[in-house]
C-alpha positions as CSV (number, residue, x, y, z in Angstrom):
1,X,26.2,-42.7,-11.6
2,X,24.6,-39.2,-12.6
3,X,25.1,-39.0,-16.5
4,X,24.1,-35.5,-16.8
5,X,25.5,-34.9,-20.7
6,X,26.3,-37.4,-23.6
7,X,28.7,-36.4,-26.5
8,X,30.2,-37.8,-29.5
9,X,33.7,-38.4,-29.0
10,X,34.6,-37.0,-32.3
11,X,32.9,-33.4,-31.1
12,X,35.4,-33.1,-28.4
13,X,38.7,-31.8,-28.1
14,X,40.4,-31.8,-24.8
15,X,43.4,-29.0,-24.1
16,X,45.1,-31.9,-21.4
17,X,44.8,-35.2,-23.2
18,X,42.4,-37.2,-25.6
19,X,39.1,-38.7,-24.6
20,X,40.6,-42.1,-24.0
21,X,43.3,-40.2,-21.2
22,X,40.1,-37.9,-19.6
23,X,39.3,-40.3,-17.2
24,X,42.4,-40.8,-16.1
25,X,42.7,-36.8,-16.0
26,X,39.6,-36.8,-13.3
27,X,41.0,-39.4,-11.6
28,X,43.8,-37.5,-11.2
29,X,42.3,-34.3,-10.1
30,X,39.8,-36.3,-7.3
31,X,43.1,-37.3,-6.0
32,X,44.3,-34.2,-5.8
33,X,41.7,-33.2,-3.0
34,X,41.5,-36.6,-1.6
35,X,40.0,-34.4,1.9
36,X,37.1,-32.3,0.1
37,X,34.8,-32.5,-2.7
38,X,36.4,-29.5,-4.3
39,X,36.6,-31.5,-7.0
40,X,32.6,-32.5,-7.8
41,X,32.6,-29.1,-9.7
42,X,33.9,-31.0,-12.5
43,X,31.7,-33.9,-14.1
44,X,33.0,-37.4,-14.4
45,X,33.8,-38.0,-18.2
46,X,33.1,-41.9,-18.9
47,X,33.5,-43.9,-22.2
48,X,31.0,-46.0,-22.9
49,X,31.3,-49.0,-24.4
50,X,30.8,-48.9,-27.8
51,X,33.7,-46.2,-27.6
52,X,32.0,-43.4,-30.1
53,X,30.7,-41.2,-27.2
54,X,31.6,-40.1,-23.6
55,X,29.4,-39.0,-20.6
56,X,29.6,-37.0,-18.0
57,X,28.2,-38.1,-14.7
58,X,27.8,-35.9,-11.6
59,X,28.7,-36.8,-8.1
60,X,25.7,-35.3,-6.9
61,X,22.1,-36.6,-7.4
62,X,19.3,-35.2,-8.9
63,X,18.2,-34.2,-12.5
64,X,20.4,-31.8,-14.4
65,X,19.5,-28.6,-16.7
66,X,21.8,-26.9,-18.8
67,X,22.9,-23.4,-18.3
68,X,20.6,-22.1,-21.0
69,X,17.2,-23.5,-20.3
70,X,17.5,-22.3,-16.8
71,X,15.4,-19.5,-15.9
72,X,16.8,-15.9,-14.7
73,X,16.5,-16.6,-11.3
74,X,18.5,-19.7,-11.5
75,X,20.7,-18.6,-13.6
76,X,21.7,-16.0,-11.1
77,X,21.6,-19.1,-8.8
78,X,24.2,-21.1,-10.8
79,X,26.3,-18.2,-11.0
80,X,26.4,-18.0,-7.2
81,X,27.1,-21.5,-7.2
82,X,29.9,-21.5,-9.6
83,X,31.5,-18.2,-8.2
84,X,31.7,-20.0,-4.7
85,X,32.6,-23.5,-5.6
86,X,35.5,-21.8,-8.2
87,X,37.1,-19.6,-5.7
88,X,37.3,-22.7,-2.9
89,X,39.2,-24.8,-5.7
90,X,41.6,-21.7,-6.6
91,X,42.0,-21.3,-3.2
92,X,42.4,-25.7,-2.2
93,X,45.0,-25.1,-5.3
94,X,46.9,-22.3,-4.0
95,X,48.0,-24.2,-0.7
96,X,49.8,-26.4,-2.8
97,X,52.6,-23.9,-3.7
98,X,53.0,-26.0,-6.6
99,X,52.4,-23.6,-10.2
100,X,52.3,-27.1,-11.9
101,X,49.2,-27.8,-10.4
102,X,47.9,-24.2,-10.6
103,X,48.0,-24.5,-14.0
104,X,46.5,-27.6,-14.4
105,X,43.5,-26.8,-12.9
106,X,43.3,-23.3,-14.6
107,X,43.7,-25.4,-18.0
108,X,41.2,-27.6,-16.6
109,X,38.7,-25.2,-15.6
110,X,38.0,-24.4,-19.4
111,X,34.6,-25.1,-21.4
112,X,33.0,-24.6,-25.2
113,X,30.2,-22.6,-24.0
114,X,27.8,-22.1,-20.9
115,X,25.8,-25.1,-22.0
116,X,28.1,-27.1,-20.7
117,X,27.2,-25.9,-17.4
118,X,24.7,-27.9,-15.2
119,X,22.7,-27.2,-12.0
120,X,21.8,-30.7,-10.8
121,X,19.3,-30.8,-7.6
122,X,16.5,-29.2,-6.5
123,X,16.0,-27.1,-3.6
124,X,19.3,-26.1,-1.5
125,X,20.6,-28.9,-2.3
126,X,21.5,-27.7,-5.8
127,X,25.1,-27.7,-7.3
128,X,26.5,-26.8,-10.6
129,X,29.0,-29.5,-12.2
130,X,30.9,-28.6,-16.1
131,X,31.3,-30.9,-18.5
132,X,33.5,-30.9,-21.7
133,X,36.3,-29.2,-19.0
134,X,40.0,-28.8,-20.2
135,X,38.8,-27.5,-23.4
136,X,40.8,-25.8,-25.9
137,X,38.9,-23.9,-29.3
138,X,40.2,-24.8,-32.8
139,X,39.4,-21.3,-33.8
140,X,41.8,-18.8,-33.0
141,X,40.2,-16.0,-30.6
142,X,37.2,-18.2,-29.7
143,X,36.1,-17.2,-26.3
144,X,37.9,-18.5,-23.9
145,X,37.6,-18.0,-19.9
146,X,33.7,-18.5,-19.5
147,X,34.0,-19.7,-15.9
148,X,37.2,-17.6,-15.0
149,X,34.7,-14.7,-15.5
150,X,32.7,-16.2,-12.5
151,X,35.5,-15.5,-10.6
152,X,35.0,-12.0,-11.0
153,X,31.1,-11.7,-10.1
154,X,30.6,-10.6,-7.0
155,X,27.4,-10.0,-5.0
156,X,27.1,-8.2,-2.3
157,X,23.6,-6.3,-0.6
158,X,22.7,-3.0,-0.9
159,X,21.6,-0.9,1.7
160,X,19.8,2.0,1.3
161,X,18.3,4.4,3.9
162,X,14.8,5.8,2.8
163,X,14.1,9.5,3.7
164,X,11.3,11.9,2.9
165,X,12.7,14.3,0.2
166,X,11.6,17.7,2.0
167,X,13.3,17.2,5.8
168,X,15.1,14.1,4.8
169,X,13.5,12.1,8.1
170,X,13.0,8.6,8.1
171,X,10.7,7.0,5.3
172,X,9.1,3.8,7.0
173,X,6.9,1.0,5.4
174,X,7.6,3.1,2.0
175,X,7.5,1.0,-1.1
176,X,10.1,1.5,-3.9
177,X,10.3,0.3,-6.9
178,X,14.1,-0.9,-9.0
179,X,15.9,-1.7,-11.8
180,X,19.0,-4.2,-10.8
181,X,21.0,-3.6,-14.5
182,X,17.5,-3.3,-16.6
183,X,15.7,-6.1,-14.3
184,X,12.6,-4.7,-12.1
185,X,12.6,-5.4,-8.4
186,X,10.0,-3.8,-5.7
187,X,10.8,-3.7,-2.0
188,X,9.2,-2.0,1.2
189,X,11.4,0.0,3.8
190,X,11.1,-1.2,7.6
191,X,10.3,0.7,10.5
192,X,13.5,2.6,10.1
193,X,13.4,3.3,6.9
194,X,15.9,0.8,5.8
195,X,15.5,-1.4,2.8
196,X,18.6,-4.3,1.7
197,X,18.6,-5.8,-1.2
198,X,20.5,-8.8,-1.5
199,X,22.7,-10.7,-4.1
200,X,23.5,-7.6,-6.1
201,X,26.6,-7.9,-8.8
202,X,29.5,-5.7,-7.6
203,X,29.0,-2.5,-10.0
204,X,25.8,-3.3,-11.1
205,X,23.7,-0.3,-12.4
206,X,20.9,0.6,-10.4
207,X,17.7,2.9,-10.4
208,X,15.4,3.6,-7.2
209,X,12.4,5.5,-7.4
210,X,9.1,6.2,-5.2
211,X,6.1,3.2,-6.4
212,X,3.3,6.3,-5.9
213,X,5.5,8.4,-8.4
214,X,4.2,7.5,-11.6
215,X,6.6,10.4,-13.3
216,X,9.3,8.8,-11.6
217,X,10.6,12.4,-10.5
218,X,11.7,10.5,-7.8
219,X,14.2,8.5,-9.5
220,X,17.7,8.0,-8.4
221,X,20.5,6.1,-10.1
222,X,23.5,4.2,-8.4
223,X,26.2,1.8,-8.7
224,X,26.7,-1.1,-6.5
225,X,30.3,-1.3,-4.5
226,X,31.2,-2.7,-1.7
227,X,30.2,-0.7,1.8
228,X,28.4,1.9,-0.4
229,X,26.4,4.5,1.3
230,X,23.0,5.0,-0.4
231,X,20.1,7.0,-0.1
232,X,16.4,7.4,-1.6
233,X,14.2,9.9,-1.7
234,X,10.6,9.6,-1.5
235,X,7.4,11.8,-1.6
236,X,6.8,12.9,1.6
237,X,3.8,10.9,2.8
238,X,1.4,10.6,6.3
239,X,-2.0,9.7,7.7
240,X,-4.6,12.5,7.9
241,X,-6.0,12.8,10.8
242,X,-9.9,14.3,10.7
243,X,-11.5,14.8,13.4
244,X,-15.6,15.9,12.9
245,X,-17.5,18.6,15.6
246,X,-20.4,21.0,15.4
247,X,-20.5,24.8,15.8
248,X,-19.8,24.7,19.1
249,X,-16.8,22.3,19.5
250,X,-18.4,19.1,20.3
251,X,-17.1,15.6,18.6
252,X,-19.6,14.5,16.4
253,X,-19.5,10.6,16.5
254,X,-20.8,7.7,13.7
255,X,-21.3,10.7,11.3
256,X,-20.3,9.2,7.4
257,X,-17.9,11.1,5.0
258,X,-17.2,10.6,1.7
259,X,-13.5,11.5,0.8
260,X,-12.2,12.0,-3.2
261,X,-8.3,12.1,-3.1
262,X,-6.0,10.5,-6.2
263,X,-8.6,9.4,-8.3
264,X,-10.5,7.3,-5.4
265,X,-13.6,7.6,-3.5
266,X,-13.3,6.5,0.1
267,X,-16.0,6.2,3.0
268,X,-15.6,6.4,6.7
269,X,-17.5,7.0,9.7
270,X,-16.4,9.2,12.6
271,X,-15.4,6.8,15.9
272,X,-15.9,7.6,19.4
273,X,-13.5,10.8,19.4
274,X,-14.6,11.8,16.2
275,X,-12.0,11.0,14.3
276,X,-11.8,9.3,10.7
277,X,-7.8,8.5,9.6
278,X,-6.9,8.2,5.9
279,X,-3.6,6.6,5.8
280,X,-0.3,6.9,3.5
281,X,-1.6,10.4,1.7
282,X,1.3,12.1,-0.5
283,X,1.9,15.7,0.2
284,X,-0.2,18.3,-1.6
285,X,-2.9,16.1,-1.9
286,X,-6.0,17.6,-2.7
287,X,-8.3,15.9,-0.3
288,X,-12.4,16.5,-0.6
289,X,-14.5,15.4,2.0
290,X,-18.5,15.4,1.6
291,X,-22.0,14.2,3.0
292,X,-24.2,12.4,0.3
293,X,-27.4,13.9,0.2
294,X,-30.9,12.8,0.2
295,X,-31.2,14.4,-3.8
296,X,-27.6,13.0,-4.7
297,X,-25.8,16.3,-4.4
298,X,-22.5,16.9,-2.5
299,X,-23.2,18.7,0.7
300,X,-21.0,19.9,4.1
301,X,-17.9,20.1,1.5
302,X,-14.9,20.7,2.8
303,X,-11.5,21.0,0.6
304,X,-8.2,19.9,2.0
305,X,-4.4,20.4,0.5
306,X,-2.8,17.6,2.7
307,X,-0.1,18.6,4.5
308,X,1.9,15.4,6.3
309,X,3.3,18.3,9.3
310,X,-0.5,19.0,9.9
311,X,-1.3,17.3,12.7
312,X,-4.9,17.3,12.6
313,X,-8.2,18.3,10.2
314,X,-11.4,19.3,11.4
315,X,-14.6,19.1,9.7
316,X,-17.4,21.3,11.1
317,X,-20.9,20.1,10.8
318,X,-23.3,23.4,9.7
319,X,-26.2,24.1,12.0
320,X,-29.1,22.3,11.5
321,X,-32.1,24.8,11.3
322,X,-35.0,23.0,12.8
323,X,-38.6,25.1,11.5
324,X,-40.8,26.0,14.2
325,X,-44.2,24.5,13.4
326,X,-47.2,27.1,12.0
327,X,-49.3,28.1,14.9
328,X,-52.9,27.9,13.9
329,X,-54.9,31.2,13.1
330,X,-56.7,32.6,16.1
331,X,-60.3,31.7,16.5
332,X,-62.4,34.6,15.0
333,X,-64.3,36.7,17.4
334,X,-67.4,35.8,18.8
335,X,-70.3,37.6,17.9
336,X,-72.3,39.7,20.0
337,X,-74.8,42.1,20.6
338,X,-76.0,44.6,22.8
339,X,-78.8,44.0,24.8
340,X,-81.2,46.7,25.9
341,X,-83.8,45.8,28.8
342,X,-86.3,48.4,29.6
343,X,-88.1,48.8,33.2
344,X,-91.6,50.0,33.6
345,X,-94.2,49.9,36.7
346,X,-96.9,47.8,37.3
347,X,-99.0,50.4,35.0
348,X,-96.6,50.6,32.5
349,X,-94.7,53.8,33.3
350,X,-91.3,54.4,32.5
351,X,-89.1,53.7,35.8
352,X,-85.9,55.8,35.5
353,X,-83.0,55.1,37.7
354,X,-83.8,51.6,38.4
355,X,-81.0,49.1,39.3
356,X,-80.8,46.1,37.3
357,X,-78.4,42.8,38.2
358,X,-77.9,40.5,35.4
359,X,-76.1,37.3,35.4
360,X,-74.5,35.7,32.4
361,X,-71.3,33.3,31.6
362,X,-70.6,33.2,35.9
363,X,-70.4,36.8,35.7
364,X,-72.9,39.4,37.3
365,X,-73.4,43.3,36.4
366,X,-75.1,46.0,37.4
367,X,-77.2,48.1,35.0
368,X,-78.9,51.5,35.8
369,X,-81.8,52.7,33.6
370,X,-81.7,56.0,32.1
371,X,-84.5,58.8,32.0
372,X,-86.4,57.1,29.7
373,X,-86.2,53.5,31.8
374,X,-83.9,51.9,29.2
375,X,-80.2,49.9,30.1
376,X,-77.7,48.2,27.6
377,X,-75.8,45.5,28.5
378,X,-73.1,45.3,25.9
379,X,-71.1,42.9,23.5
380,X,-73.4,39.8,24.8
381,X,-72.3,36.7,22.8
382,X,-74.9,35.4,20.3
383,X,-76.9,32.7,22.5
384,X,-76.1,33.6,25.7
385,X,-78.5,33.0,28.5
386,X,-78.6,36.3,30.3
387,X,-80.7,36.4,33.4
388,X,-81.9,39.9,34.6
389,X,-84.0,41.5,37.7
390,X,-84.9,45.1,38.3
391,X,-85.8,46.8,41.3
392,X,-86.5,50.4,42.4
C-alpha cells in the first residue's frame, strides 16, 4: 500500500456514492479492466479505521508530489502522463458499447482541483494517479472537467527548416533562440539546417529568432499544428577565409594578426598555406586585421566588410626596406711633394740633359735635367724613400 493523500471524510463529497460505498466503487472499476491497469490512474480510496478520514493509495510505488509543487518541467511531464493514460481508458471504455459504463467513468474521472493530481516515481518509471475522483462541487458553476481538458492537449514536434535570410540556402549548426507560449527554449540546427522541437501543445504560440540578433530583427512568430510547414530565417553567416602573402604573391607563413570584429579581439597566426580562418562571422561584418607593433601602435591594417559569398581575403605584407649601411668617408689624400734633384760634374758644373732613374714605392722613372741641370719628380708622398742615379 502507497497512501499518497489523507483526507477528512467530512471534506469530501463523492458525485457516485458516499465515502463508506468508494471502495466498493474502485473495486468496481478494477473489475472493469480485469486485463490492463487502465485502471491505476485512479487512487485506491481506503477508510481507515477510526473511520473520520480516507486515503488514497497508489498501485504504483514510489513517493508522490502533488500537481502544484511540481516543477514546470514535470508539470508538463504529468500532463503527458495524464493525456496518455486518459485517452487509453476512454478508449478501454468505448469497446464496451455500453453508455452506462461510459458515463460512469466520465463521472468518475472528475476531481476538486489539480492538487489532487499525483506523479508517484522517479525516473521513467513515473505515473500520475487522482485522488478525490468522482467528485461533484457544491457550488454551482465551480470548475468542473479539470482532467477532461487533458484530453484535449496535444503535443506534437515542430520542425523547422533554417535558411539564410538573403538566398534562403540551408542554415547549419545555427543557433536559435524561442519562446514555446512565453517559455524560452534555445536549440542548434544540424547539418541540414533542420531543428525539431519536441512535445509542443497543439496551437501553442511560438517565436523563433536568430541567438547573434540581439534586435531580434530576425524574429518570426508561429503557431503549432499538426504537419505544419515552418521556416526560420537567420543572418547570413560564414568562415572568413584570410590568406597572408608579400608583394610579390608568396604565402607568408607563422606571421601573427590581430583581428577586432563584434566587439572582440582575436589572434591568429598564418599556417603552412598562409591561411588564418575566423569562423561563424555575420554578414557585413566590419572585420580589422592588424600587426602589433614594437611602440604599441596598429600597423599593416587592413579593413574588411565580411561578405559570407567571398571566398577568400588576402592580406598583403608591405615591403620591408632594409637601410644599406653608411660606407665610411674616403681616406684623405696623402701628402706630397715635389722633389727637385739637381746634377752637377765632378767640378761642380751644371750638367744639362742628364738622365736620371729614380726608384720609389716598386715604381721606376726617368728624369731629364733641364738647361740649368735641375729635374722634378712630382707629387712624392711625405716619407717616401726615393732612390736616384744620374748619368751623362
Amino acid at each position: 500500500m502507497n497512501i499518497v493523500s489523507t483526507k477528512e471524510i467530512s471534506d469530501i463529497r463523492y458525485l457516485l456514492g458516499s465515502s463508506v460505498t468508494a471502495p466498493n466503487m474502485y473495486r468496481q472499476i478494477r473489475a472493469t479492466f480485469p486485463d490492463s491497469n487502465d485502471y491505476m490512474i485512479f487512487a485506491e480510496p481506503i477508510v481507515l479505521e477510526d473511520g473520520r478520514k480516507i486515503a488514497w493509495s497508489s498501485s504504483y510505488p514510489g513517493g508522490a508530489v502533488c500537481y502544484s509543487r511540481l516543477s514546470d518541467e514535470d508539470k508538463s511531464e504529468a500532463q503527458d502522463i495524464l493525456s496518455r493514460d486518459m485517452n487509453a481508458l476512454v478508449n478501454a471504455v468505448k469497446k464496451f458499447n455500453d453508455n452506462s459504463i461510459v458515463d460512469f467513468m466520465n463521472n468518475c474521472m472528475e476531481i476538486p482541483t489539480l492538487d489532487d493530481v499525483y506523479l508517484v516515481g522517479a525516473g521513467p518509471d513515473r505515473h500520475a494517479v487522482i485522488t478525490e475522483w468522482g467528485f461533484v462541487p457544491d457550488t454551482p458553476g465551480a470548475e468542473k472537467g479539470l482532467l477532461i481538458k487533458f484530453l484535449n492537449i496535444r503535443k506534437i514536434p515542430m520542425k523547422f527548416n533554417v535558411v539564410y535570410n538573403d538566398d534562403l540556402t540551408p542554415a547549419p549548426f545555427e543557433d536559435v533562440l524561442f519562446e514555446v507560449d512565453g517559455k524560452p527554449m534555445s536549440a542548434k540546427s544540424d547539418a541540414e539546417g533542420i531543428i525539431i522541437l519536441e512535445k509542443i501543445k497543439e496551437n501553442a504560440f511560438v517565436k523563433a529568432w536568430d541567438a547573434l540578433d540581439d534586435e531580434k530583427t530576425t524574429m518570426q512568430t508561429y503557431n503549432c499544428y499538426p504537419d505544419g510547414k515552418y521556416t526560420i530565417k537567420v543572418i547570413p553567416k560564414g568562415d572568413m577565409k584570410v590568406q597572408v602573402v608579400d608583394q610579390e604573391g608568396n604565402v607568408q607563413s607563422g606571421v601573427t594578426f590581430s583581428f577586432d570584429y563584434n566587439g572582440q579581439t582575436i589572434q591568429a597566426v598564418s599556417n603552412a598555406e598562409g591561411f588564418i580562418t575566423l569562423e561563424h562571422i555575420k554578414n557585413g561584418t566590419r572585420v580589422e586585421a592588424y600587426q602589433n607593433g614594437s611602440t604599441g601602435t596598429r600597423e599593416n591594417v587592413n579593413v574588411f566588410i565580411f561578405d559570407r559569398k567571398t571566398p577568400l581575403y588576402k592580406i598583403v605584407l608591405p615591403v620591408i626596406k632594409v637601410e644599406e649601411p653608411t660606407p665610411p668617408p674616403p681616406p684623405p689624400p696623402p701628402q706630397t711633394h715635389n722633389m727637385r734633384f739637381k746634377v752637377v760634374d765632378e767640378k761642380g758644373n751644371v750638367v744639362k740633359s742628364a738622365e736620371i732613374t729614380v726608384k720609389y714605392d716598386g715604381k721606376t722613372e726617368t728624369l731629364w735635367t733641364d738647361a740649368e741641370g735641375y729635374a722634378e719628380l712630382k707629387d712624392v708622398p711625405i716619407g717616401t724613400v726615393v732612390e736616384a742615379k744620374a748619368k751623362k
